[in-house]
C-alpha positions as CSV (number, residue, x, y, z in Angstrom):
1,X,12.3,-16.0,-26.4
2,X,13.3,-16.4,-22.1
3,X,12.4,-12.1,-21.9
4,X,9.0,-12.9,-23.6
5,X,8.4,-15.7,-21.5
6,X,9.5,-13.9,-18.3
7,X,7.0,-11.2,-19.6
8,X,4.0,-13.4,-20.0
9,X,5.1,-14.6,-16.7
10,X,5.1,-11.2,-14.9
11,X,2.0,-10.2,-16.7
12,X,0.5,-14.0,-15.3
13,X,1.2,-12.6,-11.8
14,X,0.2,-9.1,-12.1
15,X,-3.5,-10.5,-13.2
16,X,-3.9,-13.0,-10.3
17,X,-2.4,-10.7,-7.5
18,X,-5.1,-7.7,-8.8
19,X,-8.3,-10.2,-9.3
20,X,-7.3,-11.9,-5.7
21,X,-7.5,-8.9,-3.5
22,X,-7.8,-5.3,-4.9
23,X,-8.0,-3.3,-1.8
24,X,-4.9,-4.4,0.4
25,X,-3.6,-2.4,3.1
26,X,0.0,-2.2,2.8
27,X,1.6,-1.3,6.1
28,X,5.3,-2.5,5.6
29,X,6.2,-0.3,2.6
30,X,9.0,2.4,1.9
31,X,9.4,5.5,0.7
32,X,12.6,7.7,-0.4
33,X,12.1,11.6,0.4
34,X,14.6,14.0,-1.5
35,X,16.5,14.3,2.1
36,X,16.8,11.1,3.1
37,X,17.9,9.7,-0.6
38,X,20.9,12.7,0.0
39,X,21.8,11.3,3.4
40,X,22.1,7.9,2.4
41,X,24.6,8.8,-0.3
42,X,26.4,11.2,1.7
43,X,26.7,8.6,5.0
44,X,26.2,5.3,3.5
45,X,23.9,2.5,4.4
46,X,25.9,0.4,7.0
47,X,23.7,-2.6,6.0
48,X,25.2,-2.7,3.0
49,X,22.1,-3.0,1.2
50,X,21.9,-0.9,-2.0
51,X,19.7,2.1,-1.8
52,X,16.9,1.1,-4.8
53,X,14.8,3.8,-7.0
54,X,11.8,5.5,-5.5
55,X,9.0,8.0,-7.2
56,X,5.3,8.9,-6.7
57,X,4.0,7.5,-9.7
58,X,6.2,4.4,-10.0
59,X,5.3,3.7,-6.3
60,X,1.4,4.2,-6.8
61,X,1.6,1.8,-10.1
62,X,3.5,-1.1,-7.7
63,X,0.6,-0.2,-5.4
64,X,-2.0,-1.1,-8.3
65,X,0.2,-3.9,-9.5
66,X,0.1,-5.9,-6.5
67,X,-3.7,-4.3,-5.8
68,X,-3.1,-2.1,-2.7
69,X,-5.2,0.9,-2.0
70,X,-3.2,2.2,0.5
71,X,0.3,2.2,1.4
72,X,1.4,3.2,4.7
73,X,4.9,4.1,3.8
74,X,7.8,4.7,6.4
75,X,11.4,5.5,5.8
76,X,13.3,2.3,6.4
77,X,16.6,1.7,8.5
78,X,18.5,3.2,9.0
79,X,16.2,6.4,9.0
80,X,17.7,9.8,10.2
81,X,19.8,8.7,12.9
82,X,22.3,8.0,9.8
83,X,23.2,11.3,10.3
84,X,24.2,11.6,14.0
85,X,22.6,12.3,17.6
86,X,22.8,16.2,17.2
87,X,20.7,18.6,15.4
88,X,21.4,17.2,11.8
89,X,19.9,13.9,12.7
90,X,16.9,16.3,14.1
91,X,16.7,18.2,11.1
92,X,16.9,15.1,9.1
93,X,14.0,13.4,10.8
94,X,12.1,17.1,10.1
95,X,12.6,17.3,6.4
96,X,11.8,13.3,6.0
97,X,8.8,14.0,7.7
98,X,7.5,17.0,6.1
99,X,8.5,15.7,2.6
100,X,6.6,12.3,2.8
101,X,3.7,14.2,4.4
102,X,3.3,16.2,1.4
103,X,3.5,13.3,-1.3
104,X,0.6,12.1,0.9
105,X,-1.4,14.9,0.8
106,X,-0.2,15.7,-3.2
107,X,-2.0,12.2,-3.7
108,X,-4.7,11.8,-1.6
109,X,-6.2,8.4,-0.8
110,X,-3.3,7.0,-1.9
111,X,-0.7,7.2,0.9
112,X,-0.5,7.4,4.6
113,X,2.5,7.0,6.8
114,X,4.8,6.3,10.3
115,X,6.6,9.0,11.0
116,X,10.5,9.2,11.3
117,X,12.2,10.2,14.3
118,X,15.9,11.2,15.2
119,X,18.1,8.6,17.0
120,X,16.3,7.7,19.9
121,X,19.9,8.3,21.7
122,X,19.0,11.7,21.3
123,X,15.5,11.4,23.4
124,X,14.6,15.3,23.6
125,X,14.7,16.0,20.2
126,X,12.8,12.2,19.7
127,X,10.3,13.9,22.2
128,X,10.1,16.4,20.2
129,X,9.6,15.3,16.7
130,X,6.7,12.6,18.2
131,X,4.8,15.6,19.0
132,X,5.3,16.7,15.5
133,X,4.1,14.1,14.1
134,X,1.2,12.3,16.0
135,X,0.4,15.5,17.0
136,X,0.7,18.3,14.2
137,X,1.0,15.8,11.0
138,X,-1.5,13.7,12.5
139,X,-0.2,10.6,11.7
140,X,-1.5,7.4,13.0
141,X,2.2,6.5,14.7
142,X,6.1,6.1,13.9
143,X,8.5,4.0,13.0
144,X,11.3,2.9,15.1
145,X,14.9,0.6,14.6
146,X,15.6,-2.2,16.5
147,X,18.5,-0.7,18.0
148,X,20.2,2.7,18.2
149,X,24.0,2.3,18.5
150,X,23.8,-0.8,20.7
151,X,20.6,-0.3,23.0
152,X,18.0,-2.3,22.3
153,X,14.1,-0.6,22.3
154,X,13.9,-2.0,26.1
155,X,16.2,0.3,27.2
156,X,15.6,2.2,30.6
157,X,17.0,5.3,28.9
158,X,14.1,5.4,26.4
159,X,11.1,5.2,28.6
160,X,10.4,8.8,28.1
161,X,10.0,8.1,24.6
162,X,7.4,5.4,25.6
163,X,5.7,7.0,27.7
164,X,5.2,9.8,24.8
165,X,4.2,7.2,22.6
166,X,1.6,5.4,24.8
167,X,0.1,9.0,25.6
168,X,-0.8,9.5,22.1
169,X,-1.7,5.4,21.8
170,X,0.7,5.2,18.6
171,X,1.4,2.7,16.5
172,X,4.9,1.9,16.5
173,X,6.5,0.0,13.5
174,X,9.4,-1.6,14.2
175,X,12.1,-2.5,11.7
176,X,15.2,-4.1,11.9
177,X,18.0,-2.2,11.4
178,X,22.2,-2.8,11.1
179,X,23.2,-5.1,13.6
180,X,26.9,-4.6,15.3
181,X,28.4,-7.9,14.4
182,X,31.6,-9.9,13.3
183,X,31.9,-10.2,10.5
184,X,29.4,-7.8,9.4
185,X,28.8,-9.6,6.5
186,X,28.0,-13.0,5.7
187,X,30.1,-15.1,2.5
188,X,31.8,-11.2,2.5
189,X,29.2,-9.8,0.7
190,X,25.7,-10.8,1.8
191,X,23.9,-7.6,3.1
192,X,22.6,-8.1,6.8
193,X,18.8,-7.7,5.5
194,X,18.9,-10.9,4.3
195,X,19.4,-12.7,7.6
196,X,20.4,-10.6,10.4
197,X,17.7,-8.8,10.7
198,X,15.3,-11.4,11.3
199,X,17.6,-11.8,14.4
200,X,17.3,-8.1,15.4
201,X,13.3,-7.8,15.2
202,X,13.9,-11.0,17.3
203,X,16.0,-9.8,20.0
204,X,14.2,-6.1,20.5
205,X,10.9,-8.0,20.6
206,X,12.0,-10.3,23.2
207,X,13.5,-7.1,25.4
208,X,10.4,-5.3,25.2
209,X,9.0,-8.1,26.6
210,X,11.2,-9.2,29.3
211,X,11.8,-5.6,30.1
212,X,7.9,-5.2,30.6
213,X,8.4,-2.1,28.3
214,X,5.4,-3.7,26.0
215,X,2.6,-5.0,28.0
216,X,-1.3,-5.9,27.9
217,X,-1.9,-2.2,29.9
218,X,0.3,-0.4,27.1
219,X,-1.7,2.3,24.9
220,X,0.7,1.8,21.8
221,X,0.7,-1.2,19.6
222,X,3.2,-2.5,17.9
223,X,4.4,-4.3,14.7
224,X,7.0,-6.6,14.0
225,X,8.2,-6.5,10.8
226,X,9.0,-9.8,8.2
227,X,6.2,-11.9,10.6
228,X,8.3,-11.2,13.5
229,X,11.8,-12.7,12.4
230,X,12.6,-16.0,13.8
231,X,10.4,-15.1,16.9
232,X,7.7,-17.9,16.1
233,X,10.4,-20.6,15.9
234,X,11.8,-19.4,18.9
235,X,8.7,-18.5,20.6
236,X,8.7,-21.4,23.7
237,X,12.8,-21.1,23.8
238,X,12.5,-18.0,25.1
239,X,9.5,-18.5,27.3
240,X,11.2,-20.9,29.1
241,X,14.7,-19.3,29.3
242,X,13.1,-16.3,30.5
243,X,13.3,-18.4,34.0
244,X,16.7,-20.4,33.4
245,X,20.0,-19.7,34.1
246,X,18.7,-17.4,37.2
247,X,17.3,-14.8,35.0
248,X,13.9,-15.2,36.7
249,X,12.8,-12.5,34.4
250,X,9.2,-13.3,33.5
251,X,6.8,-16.8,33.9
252,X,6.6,-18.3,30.4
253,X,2.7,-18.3,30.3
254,X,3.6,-14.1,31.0
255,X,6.1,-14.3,28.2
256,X,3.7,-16.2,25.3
257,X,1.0,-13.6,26.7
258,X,2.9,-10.9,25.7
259,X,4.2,-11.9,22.7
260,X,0.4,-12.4,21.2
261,X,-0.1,-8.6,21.7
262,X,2.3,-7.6,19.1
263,X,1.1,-7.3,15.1
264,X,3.0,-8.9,12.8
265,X,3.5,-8.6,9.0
266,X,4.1,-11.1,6.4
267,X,6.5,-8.8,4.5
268,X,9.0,-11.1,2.5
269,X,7.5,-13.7,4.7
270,X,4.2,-15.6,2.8
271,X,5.7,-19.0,2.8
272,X,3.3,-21.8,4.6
273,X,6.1,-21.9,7.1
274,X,5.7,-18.6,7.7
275,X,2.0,-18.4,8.3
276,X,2.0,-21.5,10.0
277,X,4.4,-20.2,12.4
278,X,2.6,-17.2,13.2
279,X,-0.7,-19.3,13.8
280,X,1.3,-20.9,16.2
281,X,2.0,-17.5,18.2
282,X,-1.1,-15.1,17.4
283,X,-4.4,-15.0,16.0
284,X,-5.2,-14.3,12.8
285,X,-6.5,-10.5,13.2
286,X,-2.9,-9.6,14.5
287,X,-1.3,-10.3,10.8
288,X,-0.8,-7.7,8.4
289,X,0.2,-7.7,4.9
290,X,3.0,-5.8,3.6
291,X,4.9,-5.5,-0.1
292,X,9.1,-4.3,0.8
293,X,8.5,-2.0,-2.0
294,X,10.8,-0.9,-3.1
295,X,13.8,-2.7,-1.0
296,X,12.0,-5.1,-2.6
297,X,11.8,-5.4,-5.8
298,X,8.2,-5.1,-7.5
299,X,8.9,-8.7,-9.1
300,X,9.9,-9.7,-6.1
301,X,6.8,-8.3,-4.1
302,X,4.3,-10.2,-7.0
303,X,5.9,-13.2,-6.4
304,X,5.1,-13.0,-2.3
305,X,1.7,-12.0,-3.1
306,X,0.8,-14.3,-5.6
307,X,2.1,-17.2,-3.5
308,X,-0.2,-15.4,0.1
309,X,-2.8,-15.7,-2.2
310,X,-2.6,-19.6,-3.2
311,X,-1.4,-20.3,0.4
312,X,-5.0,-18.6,1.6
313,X,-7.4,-20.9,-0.1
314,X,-6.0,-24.1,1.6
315,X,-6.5,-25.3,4.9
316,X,-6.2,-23.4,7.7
317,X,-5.0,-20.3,6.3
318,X,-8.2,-19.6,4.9
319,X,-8.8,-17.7,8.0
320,X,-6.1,-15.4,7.5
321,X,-7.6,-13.7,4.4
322,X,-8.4,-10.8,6.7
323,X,-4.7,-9.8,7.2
324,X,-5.4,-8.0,3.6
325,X,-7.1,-5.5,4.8
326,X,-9.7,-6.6,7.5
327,X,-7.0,-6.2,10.1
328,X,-5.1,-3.0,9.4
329,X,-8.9,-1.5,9.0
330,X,-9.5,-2.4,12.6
331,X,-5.7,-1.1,13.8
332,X,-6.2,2.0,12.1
333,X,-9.5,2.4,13.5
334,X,-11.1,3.0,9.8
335,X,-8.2,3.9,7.0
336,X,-10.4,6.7,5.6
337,X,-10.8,8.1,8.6
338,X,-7.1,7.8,9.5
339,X,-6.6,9.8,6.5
340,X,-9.3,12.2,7.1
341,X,-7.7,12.7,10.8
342,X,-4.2,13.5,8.4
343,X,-6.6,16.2,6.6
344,X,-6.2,14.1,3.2
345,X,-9.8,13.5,1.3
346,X,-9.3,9.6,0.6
347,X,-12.2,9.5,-1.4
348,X,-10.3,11.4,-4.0
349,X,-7.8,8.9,-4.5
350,X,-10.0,5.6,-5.1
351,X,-10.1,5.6,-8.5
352,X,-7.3,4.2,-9.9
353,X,-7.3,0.6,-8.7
């Protein structure tokens, strides 16, 4: 009797999420190539996060489940720098790349996505592979960790690799990654994806920022994943501090400024806390949606959608309706034609949905 109800449950879901909004953009959403899936077993996932299931078919019926038309799929933390600064982390970040680019084009319409790159400790062959993929792969930009060992995106050793990225006017999608901390886990057991990376999108946001590596002049844009950790809570904090203490880094009008130039998606984040706090930060055409799929779970991602979907018919959030698709349309400057630049015919994959 409680698995039939649970179905008729999952089933009640399924049908709202899909008669809401049919044609979401899904730009915080995961994929597992045959090389990276090897890697992770061989090295681990410091995390300690679990490394789910992942195949075409199961990933395009989550898509129609939760009524997404495109997913723009990266490879999550902590991407090919698990396997080292040198030329296997290189080769890694080739054969994720080259492997997700051909699910995209094997199933056209369907998928787009960021691009992996080696360690960013290793900024040659990062040079390198950004070429390869904004500029042979055609992708529309890459995704990057909040850290590399224990250097924040900020980092005066990386500028090269911003300075690449802004020359091709990227997107860059940042996700949190392992965070060097004792203990590493909380209660002994609690994998650091359930609350210290909010922390880490927080803390590399904030030294982009401070380090005026992210500015109103930049050609890249950037997204912060999970609606940009606890940034909105901590939003005037850190506008203020920026002056205290005799930092005297940046004005906090400079500081709030900056921080409305970022995107932000509501991945594992569609509470009315959530979207309030983001309306307290940004405008609505800087919020994106996103699934987790499949870190996490498809029950899991029905659950957040059904609930953005009630939370957008009341009050103020009406206005954020656009983050479905609207917005990601506009950042991608047209997702057919995105895919069109990526040599995929999207017009072949819009009949499934």
């Amino acid at each position: 009797m409680r698995s039939s109800s649970l179905a008729i449950a999952l089933t009640s879901i399924f049908v709202t999420v899909m008669a809401a909004f049919p044609n979401r953009i899904d730009t915080h959403v995961h994929i597992i190539p045959p090389a990276y899936k090897a890697a992770i077993e061989k090295y681990g996932d410091p995390s300690g996060w679990i490394l789910p299931s992942w195949n075409v078919s199961g990933a395009i019926d989550a898509a129609d489940s939760l009524g997404v038309r495109v997913q723009v799929v990266s490879v999550t933390a902590p991407g090919p720098g698990i396997a080292g600064t040198g030329e296997e982390g290189r080769q890694l970040a080739r054969a994720c790349n080259d492997e997700v680019a051909a699910i995209a084009h094997e199933k056209p319409g369907r998928f787009a996505f960021f691009g992996s790159l080696p360690d960013w400790n290793d900024v040659n062959g990062t040079l390198a592979e950004i070429d390869y993929v904004l500029g042979t792969l055609k992708a529309p930009g890459i995704i990057a960790m909040t850290t590399y060992g224990d250097t924040l995106l900020g980092d005066a050793k990386f500028k090269p690799i911003w300075a690449k990225l802004d020359s091709y006017a990227a997107i860059v999608f940042v996700h949190p990654g392992a965070v060097s901390i004792s203990p590493k886990l909380i209660a002994g057991t609690l994998p650091q994806p359930i609350v210290d990376y909010p922390q880490a999108t927080t803390r590399t946001a904030v030294d982009l920022i401070l380090t005026r590596t992210f500015t109103a002049d930049s050609k890249f844009k950037v997204i912060l994943s999970h609606a940009g950790g606890t940034t909105p809570w901590l939003a005037d904090r850190i506008s203020v501090g920026s002056m205290a203490a005799g930092a005297n880094l940046m004005p906090p009008a400079d500081v709030l400024a900056t921080l409305k130039l970022f995107y932000f998606d509501v991945a594992l984040s569609t509470t009315a806390t959530s979207l309030y706090g983001l309306l307290q930060i940004t405008t609505p055409d800087k919020i994106l949606y996103g699934s987790d799929f499949p870190y996490a779970m498809l029950s899991e991602g029905q659950r957040q959608t059904a609930r953005l979907d009630e939370n957008l018919k009341m009050g103020e959030f009406k206005k954020l309706s656009c983050l479905n698709n609207k917005n990601a349309e506009t950042l991608f400057g047209g997702v057919d034609s995105m895919l069109t630049k990526m040599g995929i015919n999207a017009t072949k994959g819009k009949g499934k949905l």
